[in-house]
C-alpha positions as CSV (number, residue, x, y, z in Angstrom):
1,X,37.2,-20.3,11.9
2,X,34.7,-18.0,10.4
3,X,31.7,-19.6,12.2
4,X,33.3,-19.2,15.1
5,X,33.3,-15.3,14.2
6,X,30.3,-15.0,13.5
7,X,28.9,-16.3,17.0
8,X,31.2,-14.3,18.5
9,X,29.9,-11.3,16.7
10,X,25.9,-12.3,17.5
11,X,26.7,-12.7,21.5
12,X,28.0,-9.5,21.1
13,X,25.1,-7.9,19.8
14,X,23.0,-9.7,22.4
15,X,25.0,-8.6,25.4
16,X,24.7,-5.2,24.1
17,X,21.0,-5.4,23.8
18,X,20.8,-6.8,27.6
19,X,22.7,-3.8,28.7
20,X,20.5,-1.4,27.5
21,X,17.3,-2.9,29.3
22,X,13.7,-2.7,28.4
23,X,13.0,-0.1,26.1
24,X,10.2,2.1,25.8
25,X,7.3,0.8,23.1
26,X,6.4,4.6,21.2
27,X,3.1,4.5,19.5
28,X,3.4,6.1,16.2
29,X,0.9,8.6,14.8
30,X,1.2,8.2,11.3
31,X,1.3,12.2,10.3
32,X,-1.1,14.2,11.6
33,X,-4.4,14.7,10.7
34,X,-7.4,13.5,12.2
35,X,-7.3,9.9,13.9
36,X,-10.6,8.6,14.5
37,X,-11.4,5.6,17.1
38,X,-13.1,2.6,15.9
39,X,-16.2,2.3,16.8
40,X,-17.9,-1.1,17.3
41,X,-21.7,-1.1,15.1
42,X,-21.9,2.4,14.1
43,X,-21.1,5.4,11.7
44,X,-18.0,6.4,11.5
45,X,-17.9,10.1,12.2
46,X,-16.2,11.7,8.8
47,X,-14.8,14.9,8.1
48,X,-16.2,17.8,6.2
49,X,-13.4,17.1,3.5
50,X,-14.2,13.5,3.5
51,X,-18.1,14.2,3.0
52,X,-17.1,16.6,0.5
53,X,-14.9,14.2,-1.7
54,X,-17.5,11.1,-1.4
55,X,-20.1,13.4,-2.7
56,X,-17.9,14.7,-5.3
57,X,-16.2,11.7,-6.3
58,X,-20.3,9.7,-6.1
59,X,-21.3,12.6,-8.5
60,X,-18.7,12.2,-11.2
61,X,-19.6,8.6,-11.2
62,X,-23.0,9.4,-11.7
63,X,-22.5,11.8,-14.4
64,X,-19.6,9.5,-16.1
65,X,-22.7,6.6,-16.0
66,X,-25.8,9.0,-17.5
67,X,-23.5,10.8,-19.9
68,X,-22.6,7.4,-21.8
69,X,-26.0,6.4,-21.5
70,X,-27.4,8.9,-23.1
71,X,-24.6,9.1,-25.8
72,X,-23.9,5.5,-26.2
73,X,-26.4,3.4,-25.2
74,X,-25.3,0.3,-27.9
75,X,-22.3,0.0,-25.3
76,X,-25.2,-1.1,-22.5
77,X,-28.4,-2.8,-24.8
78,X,-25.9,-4.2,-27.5
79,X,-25.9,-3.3,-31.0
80,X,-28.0,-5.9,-32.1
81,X,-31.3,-6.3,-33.7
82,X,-33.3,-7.8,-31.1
83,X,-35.3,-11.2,-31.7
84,X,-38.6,-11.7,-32.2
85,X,-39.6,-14.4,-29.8
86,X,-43.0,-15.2,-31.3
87,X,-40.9,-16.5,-34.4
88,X,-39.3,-19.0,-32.4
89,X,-40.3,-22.8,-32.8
90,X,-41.4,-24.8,-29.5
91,X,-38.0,-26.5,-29.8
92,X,-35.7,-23.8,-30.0
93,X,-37.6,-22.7,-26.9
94,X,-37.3,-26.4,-25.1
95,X,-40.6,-27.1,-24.8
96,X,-41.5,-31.2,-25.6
97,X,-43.3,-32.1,-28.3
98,X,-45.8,-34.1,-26.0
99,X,-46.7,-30.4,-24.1
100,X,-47.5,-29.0,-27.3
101,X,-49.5,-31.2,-28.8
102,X,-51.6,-30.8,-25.1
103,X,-51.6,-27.1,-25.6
104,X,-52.9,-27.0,-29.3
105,X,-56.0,-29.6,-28.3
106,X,-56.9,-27.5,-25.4
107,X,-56.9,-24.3,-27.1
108,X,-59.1,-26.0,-30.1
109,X,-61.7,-27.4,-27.5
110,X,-61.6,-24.0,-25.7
111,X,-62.2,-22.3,-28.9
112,X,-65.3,-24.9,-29.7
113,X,-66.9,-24.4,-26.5
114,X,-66.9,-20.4,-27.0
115,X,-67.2,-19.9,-23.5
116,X,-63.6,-18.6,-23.0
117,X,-62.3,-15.7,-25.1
118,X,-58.9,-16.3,-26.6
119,X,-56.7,-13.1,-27.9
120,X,-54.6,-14.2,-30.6
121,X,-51.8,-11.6,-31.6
């Protein structure tokens, strides 16, 4: 019995709703203010307040960055002593043994021949 209640109650909404007829579609402006078009491939034409708070809001980013440079740069370079490269051994840099073998004979035959200057650090 219920069920058949509830139909009864949803064909009465729908007969309400065809009596009244189409109804008027109302674009809403949300609040005031200034509603710009969209504009297909170009600039969007801003305010002078929204101009003002980029460049306000771009500067305090700015500022926030170069401030904590400039009074903690450990938090960007680290806070560790850096490596020495030249200390490393052809392995722990993954070059193969066969390559620097190559390299060392060159470099001795290059220094025999004295025609090519080599700068050792």
């Amino acid at each position: 019995m219920s069920s058949l209640g509830r139909t009864a109650s949803v064909l009465r909404a729908g007969v309400q709703l065809l009596r009244r007829g189409p109804h008027k579609m109302v674009v809403r402006k949300a609040g005031g203010g200034a509603h710009i078009e969209a504009q297909y491939r170009q600039f969007p034409q801003l305010t002078k307040n929204q101009n003002f708070q980029a460049e306000l809001l771009g500067g305090a980013m700015w500022f926030w960055i170069l401030w904590h440079l400039w009074h903690d740069p450990d938090a960007v370079l680290g806070h560790f002593p850096w490596p020495d490269a030249s200390k490393w051994t052809d392995e722990e840099l993954g070059i193969p043994a066969a390559v620097s073998r190559l390299s060392l004979s060159v470099l001795a035959a290059a220094e025999e021949l004295d025609h090519v200057f080599i700068w050792k650090s």
